[in-house]
PAZAPA-4460 file (N, C-alpha, C; in steps of 0.05 Angstrom, whole numbers, plus 32768, in hexadecimal, padded with zeros to 4 digits):
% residues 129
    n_x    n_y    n_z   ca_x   ca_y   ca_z    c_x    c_y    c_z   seq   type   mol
   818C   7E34   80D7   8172   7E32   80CA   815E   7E28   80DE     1      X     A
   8144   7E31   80DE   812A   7E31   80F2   8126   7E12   80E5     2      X     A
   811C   7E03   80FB   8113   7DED   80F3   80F7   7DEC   80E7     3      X     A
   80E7   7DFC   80E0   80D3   7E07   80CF   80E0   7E0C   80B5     4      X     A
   80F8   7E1F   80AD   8101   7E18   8093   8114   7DF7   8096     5      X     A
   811A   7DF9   809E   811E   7DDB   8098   810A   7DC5   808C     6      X     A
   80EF   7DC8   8097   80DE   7DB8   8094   80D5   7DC5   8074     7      X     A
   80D3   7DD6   806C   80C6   7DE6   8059   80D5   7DD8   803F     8      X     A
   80E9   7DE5   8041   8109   7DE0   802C   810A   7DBF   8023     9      X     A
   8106   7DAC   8042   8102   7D92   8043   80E8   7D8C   8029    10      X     A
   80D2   7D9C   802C   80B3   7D8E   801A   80C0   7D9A   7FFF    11      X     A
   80CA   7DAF   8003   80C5   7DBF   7FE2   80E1   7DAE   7FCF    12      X     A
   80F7   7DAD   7FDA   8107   7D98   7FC7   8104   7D79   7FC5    13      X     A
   80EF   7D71   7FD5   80DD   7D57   7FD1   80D3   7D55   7FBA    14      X     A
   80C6   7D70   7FB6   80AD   7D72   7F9F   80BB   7D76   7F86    15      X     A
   80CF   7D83   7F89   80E5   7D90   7F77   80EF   7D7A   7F69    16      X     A
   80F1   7D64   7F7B   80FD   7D44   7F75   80F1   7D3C   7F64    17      X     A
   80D9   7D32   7F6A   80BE   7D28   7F52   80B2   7D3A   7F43    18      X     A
   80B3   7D56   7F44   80B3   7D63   7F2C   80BC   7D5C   7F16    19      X     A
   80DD   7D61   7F1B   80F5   7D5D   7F02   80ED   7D3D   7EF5    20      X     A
   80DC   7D2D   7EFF   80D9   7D0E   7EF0   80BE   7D0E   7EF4    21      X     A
   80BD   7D2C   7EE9   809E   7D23   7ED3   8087   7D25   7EE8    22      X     A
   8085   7D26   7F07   8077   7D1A   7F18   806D   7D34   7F29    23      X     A
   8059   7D47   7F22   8053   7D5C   7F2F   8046   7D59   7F47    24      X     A
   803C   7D3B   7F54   802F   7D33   7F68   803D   7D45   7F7E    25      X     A
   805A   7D3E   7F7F   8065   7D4A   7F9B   8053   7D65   7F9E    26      X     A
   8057   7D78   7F91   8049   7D90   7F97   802D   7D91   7F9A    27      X     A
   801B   7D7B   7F8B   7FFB   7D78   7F92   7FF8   7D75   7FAE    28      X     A
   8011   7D5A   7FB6   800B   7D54   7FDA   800C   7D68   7FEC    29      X     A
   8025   7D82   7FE4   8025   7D96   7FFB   8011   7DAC   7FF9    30      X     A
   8001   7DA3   7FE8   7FF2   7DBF   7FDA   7FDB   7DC6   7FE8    31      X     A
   7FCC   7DD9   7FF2   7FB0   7DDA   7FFC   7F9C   7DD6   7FED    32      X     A
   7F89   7DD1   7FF9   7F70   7DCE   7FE4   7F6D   7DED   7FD5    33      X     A
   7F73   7DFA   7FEA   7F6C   7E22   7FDC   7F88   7E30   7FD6    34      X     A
   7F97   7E23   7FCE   7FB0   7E1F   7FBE   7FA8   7E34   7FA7    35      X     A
   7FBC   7E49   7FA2   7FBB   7E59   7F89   7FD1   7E5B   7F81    36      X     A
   7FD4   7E60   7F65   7FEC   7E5B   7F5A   7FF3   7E6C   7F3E    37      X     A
   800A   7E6F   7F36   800E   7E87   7F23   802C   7E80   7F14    38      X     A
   8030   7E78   7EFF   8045   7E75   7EF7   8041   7E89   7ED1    39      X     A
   805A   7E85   7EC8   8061   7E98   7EB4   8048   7E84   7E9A    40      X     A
   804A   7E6B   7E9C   803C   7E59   7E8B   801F   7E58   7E84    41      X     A
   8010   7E70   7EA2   7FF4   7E6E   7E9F   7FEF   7E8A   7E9E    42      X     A
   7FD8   7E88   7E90   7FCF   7EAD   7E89   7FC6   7EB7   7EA3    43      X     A
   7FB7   7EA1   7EAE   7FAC   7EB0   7EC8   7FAF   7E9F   7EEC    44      X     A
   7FAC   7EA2   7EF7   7FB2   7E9D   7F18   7FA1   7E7F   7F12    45      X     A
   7FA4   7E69   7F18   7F97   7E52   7F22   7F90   7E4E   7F39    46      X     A
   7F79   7E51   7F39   7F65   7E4D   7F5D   7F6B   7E31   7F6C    47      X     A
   7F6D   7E27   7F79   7F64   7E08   7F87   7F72   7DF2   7F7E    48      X     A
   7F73   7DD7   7F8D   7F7E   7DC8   7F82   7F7B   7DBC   7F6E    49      X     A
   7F64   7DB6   7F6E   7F54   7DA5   7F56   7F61   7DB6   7F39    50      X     A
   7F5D   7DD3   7F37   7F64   7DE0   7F2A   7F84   7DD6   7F21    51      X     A
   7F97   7DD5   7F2C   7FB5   7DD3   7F32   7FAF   7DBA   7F31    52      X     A
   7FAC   7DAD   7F29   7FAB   7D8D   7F2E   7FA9   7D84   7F12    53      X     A
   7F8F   7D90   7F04   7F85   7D90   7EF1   7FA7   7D9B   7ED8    54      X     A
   7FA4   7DAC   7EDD   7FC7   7DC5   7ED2   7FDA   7DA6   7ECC    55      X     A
   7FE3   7D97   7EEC   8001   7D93   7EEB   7FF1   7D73   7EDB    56      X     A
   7FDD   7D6A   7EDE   7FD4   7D51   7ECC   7FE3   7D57   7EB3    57      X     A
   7FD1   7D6F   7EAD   7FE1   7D77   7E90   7FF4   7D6E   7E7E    58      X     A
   800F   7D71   7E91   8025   7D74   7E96   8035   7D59   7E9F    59      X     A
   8028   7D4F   7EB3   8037   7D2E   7EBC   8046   7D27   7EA0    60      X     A
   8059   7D1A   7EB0   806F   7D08   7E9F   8077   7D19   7E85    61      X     A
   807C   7D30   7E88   8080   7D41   7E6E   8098   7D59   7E6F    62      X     A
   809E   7D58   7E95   80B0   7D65   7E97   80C3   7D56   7EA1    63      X     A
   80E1   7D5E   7E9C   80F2   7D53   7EA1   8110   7D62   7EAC    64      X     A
   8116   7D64   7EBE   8133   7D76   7EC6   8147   7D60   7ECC    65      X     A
   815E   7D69   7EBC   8174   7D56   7EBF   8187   7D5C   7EDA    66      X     A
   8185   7D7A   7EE1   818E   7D7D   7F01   8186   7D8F   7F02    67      X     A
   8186   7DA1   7F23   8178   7DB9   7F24   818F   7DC8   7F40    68      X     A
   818A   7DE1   7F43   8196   7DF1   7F5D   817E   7E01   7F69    69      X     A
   8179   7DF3   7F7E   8168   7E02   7F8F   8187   7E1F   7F99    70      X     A
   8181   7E32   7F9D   8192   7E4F   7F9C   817E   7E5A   7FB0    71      X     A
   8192   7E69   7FC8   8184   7E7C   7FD8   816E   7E6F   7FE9    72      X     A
   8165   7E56   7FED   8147   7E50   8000   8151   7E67   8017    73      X     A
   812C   7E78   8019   8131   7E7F   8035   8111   7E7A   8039    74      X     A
   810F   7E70   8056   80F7   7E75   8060   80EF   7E87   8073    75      X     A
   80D6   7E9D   806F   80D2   7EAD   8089   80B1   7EA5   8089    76      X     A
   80B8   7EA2   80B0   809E   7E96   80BB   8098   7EA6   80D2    77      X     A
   807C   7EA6   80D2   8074   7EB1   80EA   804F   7E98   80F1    78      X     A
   8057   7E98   810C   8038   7E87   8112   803C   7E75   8103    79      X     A
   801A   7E73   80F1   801B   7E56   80DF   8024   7E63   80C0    80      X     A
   802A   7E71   80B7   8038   7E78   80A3   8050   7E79   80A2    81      X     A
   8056   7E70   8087   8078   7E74   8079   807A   7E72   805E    82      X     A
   808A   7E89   8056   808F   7E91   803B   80AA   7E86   803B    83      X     A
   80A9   7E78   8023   80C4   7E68   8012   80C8   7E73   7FFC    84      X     A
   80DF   7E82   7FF0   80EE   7E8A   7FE3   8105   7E8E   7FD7    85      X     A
   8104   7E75   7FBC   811F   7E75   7FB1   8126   7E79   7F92    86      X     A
   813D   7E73   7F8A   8145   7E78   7F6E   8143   7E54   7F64    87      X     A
   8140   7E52   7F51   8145   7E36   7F47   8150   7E35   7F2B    88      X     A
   8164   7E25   7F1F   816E   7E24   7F0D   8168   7E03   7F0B    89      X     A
   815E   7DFF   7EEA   815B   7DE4   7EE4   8161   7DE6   7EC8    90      X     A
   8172   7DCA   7EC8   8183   7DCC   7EB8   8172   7DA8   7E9F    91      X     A
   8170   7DB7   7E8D   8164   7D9E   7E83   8175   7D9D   7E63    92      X     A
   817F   7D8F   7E64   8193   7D89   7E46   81AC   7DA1   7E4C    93      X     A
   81AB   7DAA   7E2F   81BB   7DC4   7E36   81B9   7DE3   7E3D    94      X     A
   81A9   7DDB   7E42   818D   7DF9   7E4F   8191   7DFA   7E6E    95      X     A
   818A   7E10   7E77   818B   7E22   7E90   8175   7E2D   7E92    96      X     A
   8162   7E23   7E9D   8147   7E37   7EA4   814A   7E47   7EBB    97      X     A
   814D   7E58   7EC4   814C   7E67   7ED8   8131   7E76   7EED    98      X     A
   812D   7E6C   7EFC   810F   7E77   7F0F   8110   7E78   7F26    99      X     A
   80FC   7E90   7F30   80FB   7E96   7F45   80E1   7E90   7F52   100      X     A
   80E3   7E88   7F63   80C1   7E78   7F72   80C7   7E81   7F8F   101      X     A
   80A9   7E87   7F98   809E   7E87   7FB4   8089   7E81   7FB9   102      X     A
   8091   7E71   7FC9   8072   7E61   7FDC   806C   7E69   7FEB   103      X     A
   804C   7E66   7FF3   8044   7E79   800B   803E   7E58   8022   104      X     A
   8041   7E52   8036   8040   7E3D   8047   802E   7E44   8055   105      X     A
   8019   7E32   8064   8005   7E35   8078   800B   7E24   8082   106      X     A
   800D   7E21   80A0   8005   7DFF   80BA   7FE8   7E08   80B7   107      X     A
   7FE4   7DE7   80B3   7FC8   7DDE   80AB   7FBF   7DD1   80C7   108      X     A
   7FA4   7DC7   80C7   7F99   7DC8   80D6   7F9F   7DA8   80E5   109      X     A
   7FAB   7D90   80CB   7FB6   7D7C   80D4   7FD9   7D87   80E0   110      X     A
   7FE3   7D96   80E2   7FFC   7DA2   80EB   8010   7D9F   80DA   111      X     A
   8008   7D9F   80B9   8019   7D9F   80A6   801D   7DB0   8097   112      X     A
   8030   7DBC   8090   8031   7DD3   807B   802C   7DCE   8063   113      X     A
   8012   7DDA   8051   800B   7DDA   8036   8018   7DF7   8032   114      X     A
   8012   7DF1   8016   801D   7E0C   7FFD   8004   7E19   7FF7   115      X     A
   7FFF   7E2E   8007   7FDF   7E4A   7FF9   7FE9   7E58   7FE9   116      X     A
   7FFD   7E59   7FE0   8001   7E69   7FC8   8022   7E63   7FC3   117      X     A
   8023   7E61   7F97   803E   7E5C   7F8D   803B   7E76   7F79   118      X     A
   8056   7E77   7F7A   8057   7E91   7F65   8070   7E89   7F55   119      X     A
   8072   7E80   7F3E   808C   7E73   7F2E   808B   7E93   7F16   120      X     A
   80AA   7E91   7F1B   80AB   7EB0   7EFD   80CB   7EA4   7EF6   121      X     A
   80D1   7EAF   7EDE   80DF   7EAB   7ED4   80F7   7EBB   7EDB   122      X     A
   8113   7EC1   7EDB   811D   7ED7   7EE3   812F   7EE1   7ECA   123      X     A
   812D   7ED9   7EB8   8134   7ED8   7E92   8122   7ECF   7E84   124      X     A
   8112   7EDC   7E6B   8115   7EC9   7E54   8117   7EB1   7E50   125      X     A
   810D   7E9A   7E46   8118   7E8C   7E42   8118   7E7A   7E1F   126      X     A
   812F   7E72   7E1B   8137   7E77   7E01   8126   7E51   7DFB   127      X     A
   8116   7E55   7DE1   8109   7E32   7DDA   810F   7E1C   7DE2   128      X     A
   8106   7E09   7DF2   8113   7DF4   7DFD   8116   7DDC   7DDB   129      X     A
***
């Protein structure tokens, strides 16, 4: 593994961490200010951070995963870009959510990789929590 996915894989199951306990910050920190974002939960694309910020407020301390499988991470990079793409299974009570997410990565101008674009989809149905 490229030590660029390494580093990638390293931020995104950080965020993954404080996600599952309620805590969407991890993903605000890696996020760009011109951060766009698209999941099955919103009707339409969310622009910027403030925007996405505004979303996971929403949301704080309301989600909860009792374990999860990051499945498949791969990263492909070129220059200052890298696309991250995996399967995720989170498992909260006796439920199995199943999703597929890709991040789009930029090296920023402090030499850190933010997230310019998330794309969360579902890869089933999913039956009432």
């Amino acid at each position: 593994m490229s030590e660029i996915a390494e580093v990638i894989i390293k931020m995104e199951v950080a965020a993954l961490e404080r996600w599952n306990n309620g805590d969407p910050s991890g993903f605000l920190d890696i996020s760009d200010e011109d951060v766009v974002y698209f999941d099955p939960m919103t009707e339409l694309r969310i622009d910027g951070l403030k925007n996405l910020t505004a979303l996971y407020e929403s949301i704080r301390g309301k989600i909860f995963v009792d374990r999860y499988k990051m499945l498949n991470p791969k990263v492909q990079s070129l220059d200052r870009m890298a696309v991250l793409t995996y399967n995720l299974e989170s498992y909260i009570e006796n439920k199995v959510i199943k999703w597929n997410c890709t991040e789009v990565y930029q090296l920023a101008k402090d030499n850190k990789w933010r997230i310019i674009q998330t794309h969360w989809s579902l890869t089933k149905a999913v039956e009432a929590l």
